[in-house]
Phi, psi and omega in degrees: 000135185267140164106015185322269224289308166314280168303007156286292180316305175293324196288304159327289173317306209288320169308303181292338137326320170292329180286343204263332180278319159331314156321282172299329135344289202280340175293332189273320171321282182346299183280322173301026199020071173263185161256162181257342172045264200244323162335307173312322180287336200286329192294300193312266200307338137274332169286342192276320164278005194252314194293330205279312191293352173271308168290331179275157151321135182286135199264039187252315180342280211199158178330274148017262168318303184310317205287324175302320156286316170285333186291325144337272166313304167314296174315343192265355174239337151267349163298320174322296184271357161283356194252145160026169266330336183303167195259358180247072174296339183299328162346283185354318193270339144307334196269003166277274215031277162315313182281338175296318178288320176298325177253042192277107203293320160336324202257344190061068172267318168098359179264168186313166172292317184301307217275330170319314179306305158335270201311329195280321188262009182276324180302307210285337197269328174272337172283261183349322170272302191284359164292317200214024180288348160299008189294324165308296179252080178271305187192133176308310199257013156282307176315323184286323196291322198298313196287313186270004166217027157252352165271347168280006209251341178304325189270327182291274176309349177287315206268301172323320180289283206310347175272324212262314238287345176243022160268015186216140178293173195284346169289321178280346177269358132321289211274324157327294170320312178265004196254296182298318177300313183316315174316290175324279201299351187267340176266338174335301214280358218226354180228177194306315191258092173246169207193050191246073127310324177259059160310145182297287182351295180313344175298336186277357187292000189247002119235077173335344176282353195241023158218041196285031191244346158318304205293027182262278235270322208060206172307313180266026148297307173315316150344266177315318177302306195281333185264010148320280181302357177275317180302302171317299190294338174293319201280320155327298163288327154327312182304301177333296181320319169313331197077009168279038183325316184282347165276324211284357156290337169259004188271001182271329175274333205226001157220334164287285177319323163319306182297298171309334193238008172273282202278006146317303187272353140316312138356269193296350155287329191287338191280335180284013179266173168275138185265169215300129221293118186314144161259009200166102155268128184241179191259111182237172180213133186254134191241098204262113171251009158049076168234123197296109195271010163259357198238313174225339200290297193264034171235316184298169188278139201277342162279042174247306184302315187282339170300325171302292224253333171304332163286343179294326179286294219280328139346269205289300170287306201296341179269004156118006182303143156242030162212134173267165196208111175260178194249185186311112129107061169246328175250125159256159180193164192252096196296310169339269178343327119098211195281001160314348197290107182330311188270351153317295179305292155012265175286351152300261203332352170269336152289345173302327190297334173259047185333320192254021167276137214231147148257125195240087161273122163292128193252135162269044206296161173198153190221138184244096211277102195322307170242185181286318202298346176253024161275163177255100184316320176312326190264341212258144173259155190221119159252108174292113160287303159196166184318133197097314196247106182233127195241128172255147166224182158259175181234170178180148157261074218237201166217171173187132168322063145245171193223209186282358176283352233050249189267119186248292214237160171230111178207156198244144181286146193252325168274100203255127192284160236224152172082323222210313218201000154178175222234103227260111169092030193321299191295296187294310182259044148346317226254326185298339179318313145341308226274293179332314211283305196300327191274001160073044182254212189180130173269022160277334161076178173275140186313147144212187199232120171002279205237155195288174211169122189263179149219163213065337147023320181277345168239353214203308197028134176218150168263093180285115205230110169297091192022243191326337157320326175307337182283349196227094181309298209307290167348330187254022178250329142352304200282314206299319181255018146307338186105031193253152181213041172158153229233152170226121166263121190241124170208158159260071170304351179267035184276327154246070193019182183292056192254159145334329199276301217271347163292285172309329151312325181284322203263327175311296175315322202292341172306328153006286182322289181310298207292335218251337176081015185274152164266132184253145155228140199235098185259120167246153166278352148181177199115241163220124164255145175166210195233162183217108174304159183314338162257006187123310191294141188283107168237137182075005178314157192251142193270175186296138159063060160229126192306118153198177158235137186218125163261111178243153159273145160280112163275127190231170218209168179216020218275135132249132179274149170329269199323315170310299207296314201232001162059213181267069191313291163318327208249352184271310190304307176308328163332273183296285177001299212288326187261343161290289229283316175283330157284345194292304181312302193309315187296339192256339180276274211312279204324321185273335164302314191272343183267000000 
């Protein structure tokens, strides 16, 4: 094309121009104490294509060229738009595609190991923004870490297939591919820094008729399934390419439909069955109190909030609820204090009038420790008030039972968001700590507990699950096997605005529902609160930054599903493949080397 490098160029500027005014947007938001709502995609996803178009071959040149930037970048967008709200998780089965093909040795295309690499992380780096850029408004510069380094952590199964994928036929190197991505997600799902929201799997909660087959598999059956159809269809376009129309046609009949369409209609048979018959119903109430939390939750006086929820609760046992459900951290206390605690005292006497009714809170808790010794040092903070005078305490993120005797059960959350709620490698980066402590954080993180832990347990058992817990299937066979027979999700969603996140929080948790065969009561403080059934379906959301109580029955079960019984059977198999597979090659290289 003539005049390519000019319009390459201007087309750049014109990005970073659009990022930078996006930029000054959110700077101006900022000072009225506005929220950002959608501004982080416009800033990512324009500086990001304007730095790719500058690192790529210009894709104006030729066919060639076009396909390598653009054929990516598509793929990075139905991986995107396959997740929440969108109604097309099948997208999914498209976004390898491209990069499979570009780095197809075969196909001649000629590019580099280096430049493979590129084109794999131009996919992972646009799913990751138009997937998850509410993640910024939390914080700008949480959103960039989260996005540019879970897309590099993306490239580590991506760079073992290239490595393996032509020392192997083309069937093993499918199931290699899909044995190293399962791995990833599975340690994803398993180290400090974790982050496996764009689980492939997850792409189906947003439509559940089509993953009613978790309660085998969990997520990464889903996983596997969507990088299966990736598989097929590449090997189809491959053909095509090849000039094998009558091959890339049976590979589309006789191996992409097969796959695609057994477990659809297995699904849909499983959806269409009755669901599994309550050994108990109780009377439940989800307490939406809608407090904005970058802005008002933690600014307004907190007897302004308890008064909104104590009418709220009261509400709520008067239409006859007999477990009320508060979101993530809406009552605070002072566990020292013990029932002295003021807002303790509070909600006793208010429970007194409903003697056989439980309050089920998310807590904002702390204990404050006479000396260090009778802390646990993995947990503990130390304030110096002045010489001499030092209080060590802990922190927690928790939930807790009460009822009119006051706080009877307790449990803290354990799966912690990196960054925000613990200090991810504590032990390895020891030396940044002056630098955390100066900046008025702490590498002490928030308190947790082992093992998972229900509550009510001797007539009723609920699984109390603290926002990002909803997100980590294998993590909830803990509470099931504590004696929970139904799930209560307590969270604060209004961290991102009227955003994709709080949505896609809502419908991920809800797969739960599905592998465990569980009923959810769903509480946020803003965000979506409702029920959710055993298959997924949503019943009564509530809508965002809307004030409410929704009263349901909860049907609870004592049911274990394949999955409940044997966890992440899959992502464990795919384990081992990947470490045979990786030892196999050195071993096989060594042997021909000494024959």
């Amino acid at each position: 094309m003539k005049h390519a490098n000019l319009i390459k160029w201007l087309i750049i500027f014109f990005l970073f121009v659009l990022g930078s005014l996006a930029v000054v947007e959110k700077i101006n938001r900022l000072e009225r104490q506005e929220l950002w709502g959608y501004l982080p995609l416009g800033i990512f996803i324009g500086y990001w294509i304007a730095i790719s178009l500058i690192l790529f071959p210009n894709p104006l040149k030729n066919k060639k060229s076009a396909f390598a930037f653009i054929g990516p970048l598509l793929g990075g967008l139905a991986l995107a738009f396959s997740f929440p709200p969108s109604p097309f998780p099948l997208l999914a089965m498209a976004g390898f595609i491209p990069i499979l093909l570009l780095s197809d040795r075969q196909l001649n295309f000629g590019y580099s190991r280096k430049m493979r690499l590129l084109m794999a992380f131009h996919t992972f780096m646009t799913w990751n923004i138009v997937a998850t850029f509410w993640v910024a408004n939390t914080a700008l510069a949480a959103g960039i870490f989260a996005i540019v380094v879970n897309s590099l952590l993306m490239l580590i199964p991506w760079t073992l297939f290239l490595w393996t994928r032509h020392r192997i036929g083309f069937f093993k190197a499918g199931v290699i591919f899909a044995s190293y991505w399962l791995t990833f997600e599975f340690l994803h799902h398993n180290w400090e820094l974790t982050w496996p929201w764009l689980t492939l799997g997850n792409a189906l909660s947003g439509l559940p008729i089509l993953a009613q087959w978790y309660e085998f598999t969990g997520s990464p059956g889903g996983s596997l399934w969507i990088i299966g159809g990736n598989w097929w269809l590449y090997l189809a376009a491959k053909r095509s390419m090849m000039g094998y129309p009558r091959a890339a046609k049976n590979y589309i009949y006789f191996r992409f439909l097969p796959w695609l369409i057994i477990p659809s209609l297995l699904s849909i048979y499983i959806y269409s069955k009755p669901d599994t018959e309550a050994e108990k119903i109780i009377k439940v109430a989800v307490v939406q109190p809608n407090f904005e939390p970058h802005y008002e939750k933690f600014r307004i006086p907190y007897s302004m909030q308890l008064q909104r929820i104590s009418e709220q609760i009261e509400y709520a046992l008067e239409a006859g609820a007999e477990i009320v459900v508060l979101p993530e951290t809406s009552v605070r206390v002072n566990l020292h204090e013990g029932k002295s605690d003021g807002t303790l005292r509070s909600l006793t006497r208010l429970m007194e009038k409903y003697p056989d009714a439980h309050l089920i809170a998310g807590l904002n808790s702390l204990y404050i420790f006479e000396n260090r010794e009778q802390a646990d040092e993995a947990f503990l903070r130390i304030h110096i008030r002045a010489p001499g005078d030092t209080i060590f305490w802990e922190s927690h993120n928790s939930a807790g039972v009460i009822n009119r005797h006051g706080l009877q059960e307790i449990y803290f959350k354990s799966k912690l968001v990196p960054g925000a709620e613990i200090f991810p490698f504590r032990n390895l980066l020891f030396f940044m700590e002056p630098l955390v402590d100066q900046l008025g954080g702490s590498t002490s993180g928030l308190r947790t507990q082992e093992e998972r832990s229900a509550f009510l347990t001797e007539n009723i058992g609920l699984a109390p699950v603290i926002c990002y817990e909803s997100v980590f299937g294998e993590f909830h066979r803990g509470y099931f096997e504590a004696g929970a027979r139904g799930i209560l999700i307590m969270t604060n969603d209004g961290w991102w605005d009227n955003s994709p996140g709080h949505i896609q929080h809502l419908y991920i948790g809800a797969l739960r529902a599905i592998e465990y065969r569980k009923e959810i009561a769903r509480s946020a403080n803003t965000g979506i609160s409702g029920f959710i059934d055993e298959k997924g379906r949503v019943r009564y959301p509530t809508l965002y930054e809307e004030t409410a109580v929704v009263i349901d029955e909860l049907r609870l079960n004592s049911r274990q599903t394949f999955y409940a019984r044997n966890g992440d059977i899959l992502s464990r198999i795919a384990g081992l493949l990947s470490l045979g597979f990786l030892l196999l090659l050195p071993a096989n290289k060594l042997k021909s080397k000494l024959l």
